[in-house]
C-alpha positions as CSV (number, residue, x, y, z in Angstrom):
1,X,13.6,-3.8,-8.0
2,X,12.6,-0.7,-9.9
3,X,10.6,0.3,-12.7
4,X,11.0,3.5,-14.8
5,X,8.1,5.7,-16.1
6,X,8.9,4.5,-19.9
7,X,9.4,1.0,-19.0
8,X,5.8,1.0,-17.4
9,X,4.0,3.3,-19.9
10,X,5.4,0.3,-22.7
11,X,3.8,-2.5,-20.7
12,X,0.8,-0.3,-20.3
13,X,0.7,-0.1,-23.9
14,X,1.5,-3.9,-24.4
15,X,-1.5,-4.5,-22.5
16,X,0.7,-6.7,-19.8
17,X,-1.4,-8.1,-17.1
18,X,-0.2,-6.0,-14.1
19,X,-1.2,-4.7,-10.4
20,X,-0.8,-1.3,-10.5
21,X,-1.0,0.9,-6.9
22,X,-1.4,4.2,-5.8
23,X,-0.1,4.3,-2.1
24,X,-0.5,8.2,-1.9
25,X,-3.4,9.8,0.2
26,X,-7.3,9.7,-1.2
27,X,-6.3,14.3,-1.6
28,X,-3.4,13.0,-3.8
29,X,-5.0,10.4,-5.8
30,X,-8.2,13.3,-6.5
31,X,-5.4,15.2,-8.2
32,X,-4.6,13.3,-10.2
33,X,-3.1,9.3,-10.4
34,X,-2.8,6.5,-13.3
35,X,-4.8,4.9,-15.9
36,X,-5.7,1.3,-14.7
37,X,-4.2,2.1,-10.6
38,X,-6.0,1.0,-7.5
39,X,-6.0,3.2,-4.3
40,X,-4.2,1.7,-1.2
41,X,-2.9,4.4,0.9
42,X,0.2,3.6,3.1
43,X,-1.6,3.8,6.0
44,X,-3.8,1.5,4.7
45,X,-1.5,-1.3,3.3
46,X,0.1,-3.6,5.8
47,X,-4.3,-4.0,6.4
48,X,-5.4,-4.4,2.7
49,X,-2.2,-5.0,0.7
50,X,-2.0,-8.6,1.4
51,X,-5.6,-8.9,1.1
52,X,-6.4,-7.2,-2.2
53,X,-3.6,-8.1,-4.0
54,X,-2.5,-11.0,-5.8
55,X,1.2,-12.3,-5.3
56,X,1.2,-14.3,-8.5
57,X,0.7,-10.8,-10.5
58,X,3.6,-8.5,-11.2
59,X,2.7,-5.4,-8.7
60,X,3.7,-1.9,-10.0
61,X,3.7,0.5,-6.9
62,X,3.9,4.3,-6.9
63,X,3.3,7.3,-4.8
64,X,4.2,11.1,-5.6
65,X,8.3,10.5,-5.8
66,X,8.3,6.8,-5.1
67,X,9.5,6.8,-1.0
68,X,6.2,5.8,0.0
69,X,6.1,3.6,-2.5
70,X,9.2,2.3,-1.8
71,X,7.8,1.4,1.8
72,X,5.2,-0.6,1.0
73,X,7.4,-2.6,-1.4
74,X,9.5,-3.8,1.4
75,X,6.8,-4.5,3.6
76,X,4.9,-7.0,0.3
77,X,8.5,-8.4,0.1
78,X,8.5,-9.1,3.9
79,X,5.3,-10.9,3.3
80,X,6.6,-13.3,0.8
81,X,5.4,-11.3,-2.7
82,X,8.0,-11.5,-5.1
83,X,7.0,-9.7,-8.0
84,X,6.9,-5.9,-6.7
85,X,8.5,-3.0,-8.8
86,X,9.0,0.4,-7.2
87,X,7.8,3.3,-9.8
88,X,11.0,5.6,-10.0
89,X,10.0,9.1,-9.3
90,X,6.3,8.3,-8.5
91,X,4.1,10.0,-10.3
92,X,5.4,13.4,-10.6
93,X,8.1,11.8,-13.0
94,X,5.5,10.6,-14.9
95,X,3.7,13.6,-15.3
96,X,7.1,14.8,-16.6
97,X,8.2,12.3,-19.1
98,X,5.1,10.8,-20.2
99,X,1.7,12.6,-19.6
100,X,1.8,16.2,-18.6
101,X,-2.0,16.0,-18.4
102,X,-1.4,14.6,-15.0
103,X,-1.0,17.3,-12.4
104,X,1.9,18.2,-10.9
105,X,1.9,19.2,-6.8
């Protein structure tokens, strides 16, 4: 239940109707984060992930190399959302093989 950084920049570009979130820190996400993401720190998301989000949208979730991320995903599945991808290598991979305008730290 993983999505890679060229898989996602594709459905970017396809315009695909998707929930994409940032689960890093608000430090992190000043850095630098994606076109089109929504903030919802992990220490934030068992309060405002099922609230914000919408379980009949695909839900694209990243943090810096994609453990944090990979927490909130099983937490959204434990709450019955079925559509939730896991960014592979977070952001900095993305940074790397897509858009080295994003910072890397």
């Amino acid at each position: 239940m993983t999505i890679d950084v060229q898989e996602l920049k594709s459905r970017l570009d396809q315009g695909e109707d998707l929930q994409l979130v940032d689960v890093r820190q608000p430090e992190e996400w000043a850095i630098g984060h994606l076109p089109q993401a929504v903030l919802i720190p992990l220490g934030e998301f068992a309060q405002r992930g099922p609230e914000e989000l919408e379980p009949e949208r695909l839900i694209v979730l990243y943090c810096h190399h994609g453990m944090r991320s990979a927490q909130a995903q099983g937490y959204l599945l434990s709450q019955g959302f079925e559509q939730v991808l896991n960014l592979t290598g977070g952001i900095d991979r993305w940074s790397l093989e897509v858009d080295s305008s994003v910072p890397r730290y």
